[in-house]
Backbone as CSV, one residue per row, in Angstrom:
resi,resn,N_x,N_y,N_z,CA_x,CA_y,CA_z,C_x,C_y,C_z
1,UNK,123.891,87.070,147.254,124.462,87.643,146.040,125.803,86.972,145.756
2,UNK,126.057,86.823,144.880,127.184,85.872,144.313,128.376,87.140,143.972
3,UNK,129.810,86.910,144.773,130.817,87.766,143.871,132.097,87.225,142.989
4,UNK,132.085,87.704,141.490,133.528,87.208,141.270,134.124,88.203,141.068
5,UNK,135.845,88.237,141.108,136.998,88.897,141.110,137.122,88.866,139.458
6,UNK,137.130,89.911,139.242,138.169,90.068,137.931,139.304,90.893,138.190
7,UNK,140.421,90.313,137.467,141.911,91.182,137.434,142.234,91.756,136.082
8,UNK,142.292,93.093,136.365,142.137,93.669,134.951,143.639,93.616,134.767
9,UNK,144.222,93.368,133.203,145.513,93.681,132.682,145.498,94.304,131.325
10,UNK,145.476,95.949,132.671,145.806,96.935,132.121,144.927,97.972,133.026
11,UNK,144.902,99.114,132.443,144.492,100.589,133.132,143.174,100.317,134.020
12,UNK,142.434,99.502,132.401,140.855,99.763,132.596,140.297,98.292,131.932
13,UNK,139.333,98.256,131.882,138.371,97.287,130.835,136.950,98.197,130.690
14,UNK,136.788,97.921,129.197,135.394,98.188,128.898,134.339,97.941,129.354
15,UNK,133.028,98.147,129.771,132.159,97.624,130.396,131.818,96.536,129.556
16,UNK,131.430,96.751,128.216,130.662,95.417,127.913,131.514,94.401,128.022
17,UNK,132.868,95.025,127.492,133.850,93.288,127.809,134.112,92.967,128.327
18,UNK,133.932,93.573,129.720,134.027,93.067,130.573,132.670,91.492,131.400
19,UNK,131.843,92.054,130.825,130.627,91.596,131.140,130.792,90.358,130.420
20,UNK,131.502,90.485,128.866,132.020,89.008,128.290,132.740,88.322,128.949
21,UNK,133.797,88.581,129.462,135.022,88.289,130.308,134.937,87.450,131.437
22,UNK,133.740,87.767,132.136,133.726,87.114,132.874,132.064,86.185,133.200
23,UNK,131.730,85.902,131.631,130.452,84.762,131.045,129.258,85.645,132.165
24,UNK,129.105,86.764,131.659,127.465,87.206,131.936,127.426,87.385,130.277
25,UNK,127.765,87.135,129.099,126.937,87.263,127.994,127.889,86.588,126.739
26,UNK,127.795,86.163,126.049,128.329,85.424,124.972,129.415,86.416,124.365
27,UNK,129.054,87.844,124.016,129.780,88.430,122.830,129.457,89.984,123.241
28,UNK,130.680,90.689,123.276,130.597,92.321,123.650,129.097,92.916,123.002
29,UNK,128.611,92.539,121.974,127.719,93.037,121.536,126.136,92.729,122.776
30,UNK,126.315,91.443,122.719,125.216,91.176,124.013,125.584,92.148,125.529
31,UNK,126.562,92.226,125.423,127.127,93.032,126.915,126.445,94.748,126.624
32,UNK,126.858,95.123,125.362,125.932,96.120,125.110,124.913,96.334,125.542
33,UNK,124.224,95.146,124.696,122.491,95.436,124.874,122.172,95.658,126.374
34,UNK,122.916,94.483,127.209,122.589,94.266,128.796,122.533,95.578,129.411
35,UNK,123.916,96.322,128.890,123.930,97.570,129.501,123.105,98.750,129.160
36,UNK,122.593,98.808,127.474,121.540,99.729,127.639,120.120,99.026,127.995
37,UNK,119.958,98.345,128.404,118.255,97.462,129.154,118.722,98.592,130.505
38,UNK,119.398,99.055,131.043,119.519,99.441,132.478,120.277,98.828,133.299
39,UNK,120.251,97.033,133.130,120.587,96.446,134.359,121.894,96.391,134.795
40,UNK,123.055,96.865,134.393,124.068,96.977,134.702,124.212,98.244,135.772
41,UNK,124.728,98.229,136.913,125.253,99.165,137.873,126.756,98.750,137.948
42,UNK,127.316,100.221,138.241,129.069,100.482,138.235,128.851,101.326,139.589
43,UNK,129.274,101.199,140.496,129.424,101.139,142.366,128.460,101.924,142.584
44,UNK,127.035,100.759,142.419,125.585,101.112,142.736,125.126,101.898,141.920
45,UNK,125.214,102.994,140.914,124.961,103.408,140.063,124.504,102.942,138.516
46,UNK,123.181,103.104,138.133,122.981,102.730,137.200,123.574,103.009,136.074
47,UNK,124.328,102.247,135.045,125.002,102.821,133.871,124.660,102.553,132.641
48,UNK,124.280,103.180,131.979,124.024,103.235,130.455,124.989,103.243,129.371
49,UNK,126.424,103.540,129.839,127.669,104.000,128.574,127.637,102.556,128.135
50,UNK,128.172,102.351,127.402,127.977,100.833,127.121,129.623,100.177,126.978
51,UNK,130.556,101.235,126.971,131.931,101.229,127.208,132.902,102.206,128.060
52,UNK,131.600,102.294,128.908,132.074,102.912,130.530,133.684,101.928,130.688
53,UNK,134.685,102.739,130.813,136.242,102.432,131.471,135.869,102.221,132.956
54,UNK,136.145,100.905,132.851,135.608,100.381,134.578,137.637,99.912,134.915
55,UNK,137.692,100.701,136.427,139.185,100.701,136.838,139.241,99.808,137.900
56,UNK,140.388,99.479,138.436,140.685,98.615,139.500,139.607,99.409,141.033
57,UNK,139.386,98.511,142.131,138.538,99.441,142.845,137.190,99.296,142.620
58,UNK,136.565,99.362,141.317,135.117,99.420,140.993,134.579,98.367,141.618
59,UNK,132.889,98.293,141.372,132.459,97.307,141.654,131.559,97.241,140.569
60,UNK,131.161,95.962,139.640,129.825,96.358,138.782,128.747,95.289,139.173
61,UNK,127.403,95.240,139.441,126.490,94.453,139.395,125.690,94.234,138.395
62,UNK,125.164,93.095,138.489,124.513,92.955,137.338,123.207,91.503,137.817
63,UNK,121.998,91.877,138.125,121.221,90.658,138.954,121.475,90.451,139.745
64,UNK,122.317,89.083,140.398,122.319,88.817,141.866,124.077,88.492,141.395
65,UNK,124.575,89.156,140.737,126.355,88.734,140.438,126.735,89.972,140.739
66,UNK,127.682,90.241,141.031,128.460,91.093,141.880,130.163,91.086,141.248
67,UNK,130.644,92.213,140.215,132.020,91.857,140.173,133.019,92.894,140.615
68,UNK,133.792,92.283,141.396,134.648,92.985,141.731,135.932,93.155,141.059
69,UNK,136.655,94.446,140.518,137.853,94.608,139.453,138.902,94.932,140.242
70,UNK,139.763,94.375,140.348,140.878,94.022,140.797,142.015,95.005,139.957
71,UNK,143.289,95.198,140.465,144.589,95.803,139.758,145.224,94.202,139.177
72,UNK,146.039,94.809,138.291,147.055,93.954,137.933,147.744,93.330,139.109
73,UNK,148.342,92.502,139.144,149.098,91.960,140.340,150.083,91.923,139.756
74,UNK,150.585,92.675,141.181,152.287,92.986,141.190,153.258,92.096,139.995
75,UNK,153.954,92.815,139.909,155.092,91.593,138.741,154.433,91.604,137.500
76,UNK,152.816,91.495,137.475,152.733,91.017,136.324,152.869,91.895,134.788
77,UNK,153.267,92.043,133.983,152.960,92.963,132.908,151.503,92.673,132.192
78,UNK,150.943,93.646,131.440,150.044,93.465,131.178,150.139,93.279,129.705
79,UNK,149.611,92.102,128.652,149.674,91.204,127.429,150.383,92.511,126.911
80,UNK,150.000,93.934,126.554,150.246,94.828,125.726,151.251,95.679,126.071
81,UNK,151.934,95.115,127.005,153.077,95.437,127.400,154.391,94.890,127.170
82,UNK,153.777,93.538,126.521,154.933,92.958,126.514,155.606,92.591,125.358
């Protein structure tokens, strides 16, 4: 199973944009669809919201990709903070 790190900057990220974010789908709207087909899981759990608030800690899968969401790192502010 393959994992990448995402570092969220800020609270949360959306599920589908997240799923953009880090090239499992072209455009939040495709991240949608992905997520109501079923195949999206948020820490092993199957999820359907399609803008499930995924937080630092989580894990989401999706096929044989694996992402792990990360906090902001220290120091950094987050774009809407600044």
């Amino acid at each position: 199973m393959e994992t990448s790190d995402f570092t969220l900057q800020g609270e949360y990220v959306e599920l589908n944009q997240l799923l953009k974010l880090v090239g499992v789908c072209d455009s939040g709207g495709a991240g949608k669809m992905l997520v109501a087909s079923g195949a999206v899981k948020v820490d092993g759990k199957k999820e359907l919201r399609k803008t499930c608030k995924v937080r630092a800690g989580q894990t989401v899968s999706v096929g044989d990709l694996r992402i792990k969401v990360l906090p902001t790192a220290a120091g950094q502010m987050p774009d809407s903070a600044a």
